[in-house]
C-alpha positions as CSV (number, residue, x, y, z in Angstrom):
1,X,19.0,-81.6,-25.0
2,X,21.7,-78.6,-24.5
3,X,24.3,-81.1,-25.9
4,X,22.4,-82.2,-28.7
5,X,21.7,-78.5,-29.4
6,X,24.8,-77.8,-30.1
7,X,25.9,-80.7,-32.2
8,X,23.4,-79.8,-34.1
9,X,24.3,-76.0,-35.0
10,X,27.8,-77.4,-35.6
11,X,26.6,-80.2,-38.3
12,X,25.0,-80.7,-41.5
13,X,23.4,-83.8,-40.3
14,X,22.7,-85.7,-37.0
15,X,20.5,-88.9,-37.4
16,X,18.5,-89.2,-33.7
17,X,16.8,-92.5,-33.3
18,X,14.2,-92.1,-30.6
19,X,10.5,-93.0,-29.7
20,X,10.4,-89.6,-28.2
21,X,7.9,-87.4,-30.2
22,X,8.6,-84.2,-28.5
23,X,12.6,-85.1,-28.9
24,X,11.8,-85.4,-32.4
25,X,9.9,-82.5,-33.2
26,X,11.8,-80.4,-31.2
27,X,15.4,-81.6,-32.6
28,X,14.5,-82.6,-36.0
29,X,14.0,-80.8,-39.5
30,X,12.9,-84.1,-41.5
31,X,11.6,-87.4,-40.2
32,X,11.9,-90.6,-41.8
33,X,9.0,-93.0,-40.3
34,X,11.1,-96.5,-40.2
35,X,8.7,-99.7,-39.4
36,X,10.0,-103.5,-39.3
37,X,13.0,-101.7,-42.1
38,X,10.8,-100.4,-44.1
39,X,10.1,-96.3,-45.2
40,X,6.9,-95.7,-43.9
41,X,6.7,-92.0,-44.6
42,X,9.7,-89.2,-45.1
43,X,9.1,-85.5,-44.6
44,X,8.5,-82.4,-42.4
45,X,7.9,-83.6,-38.5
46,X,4.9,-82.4,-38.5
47,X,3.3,-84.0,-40.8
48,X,5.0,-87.0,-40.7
49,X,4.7,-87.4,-36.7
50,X,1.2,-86.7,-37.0
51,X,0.8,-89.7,-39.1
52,X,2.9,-92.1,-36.7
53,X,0.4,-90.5,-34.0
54,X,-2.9,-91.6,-36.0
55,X,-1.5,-95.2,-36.9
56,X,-0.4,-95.9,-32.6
57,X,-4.0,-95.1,-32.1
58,X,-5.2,-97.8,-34.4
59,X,-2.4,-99.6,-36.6
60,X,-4.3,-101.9,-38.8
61,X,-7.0,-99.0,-40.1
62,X,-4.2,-96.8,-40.3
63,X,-2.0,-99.4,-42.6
64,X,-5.0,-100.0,-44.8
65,X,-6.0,-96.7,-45.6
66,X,-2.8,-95.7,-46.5
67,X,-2.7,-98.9,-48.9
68,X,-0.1,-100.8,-47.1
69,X,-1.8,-103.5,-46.0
């Protein structure tokens, strides 16, 4: 986390894949939500991991209200 830390007050832009949500929001000043290649959802962390946080609990409802599926 130190290391990462400081590549990122060094650079304009780091690109962090991870499954981590805490690495994520802690690391991260914009979030683009990737499933199967596709843009899910592109923002703030917040907002956008608390979206990826309601679809794990139920997928299917989650894709459907949002008109995906």
């Amino acid at each position: 986390n130190e290391r990462m830390q400081t590549m990122r007050e060094r650079t304009k832009t780091i690109i962090i894949v991870s499954h981590s949500i805490n690495q994520v929001r802690m690391m991260c000043s914009r979030v683009i939500w990737l499933n199967k290649g596709k843009v899910i959802m592109d923002g703030k962390p917040d907002d956008v991991l608390s979206s990826y946080s309601d679809y794990c609990k139920n997928p299917g409802q989650w894709l459907t209200s949002q008109g995906i599926m």
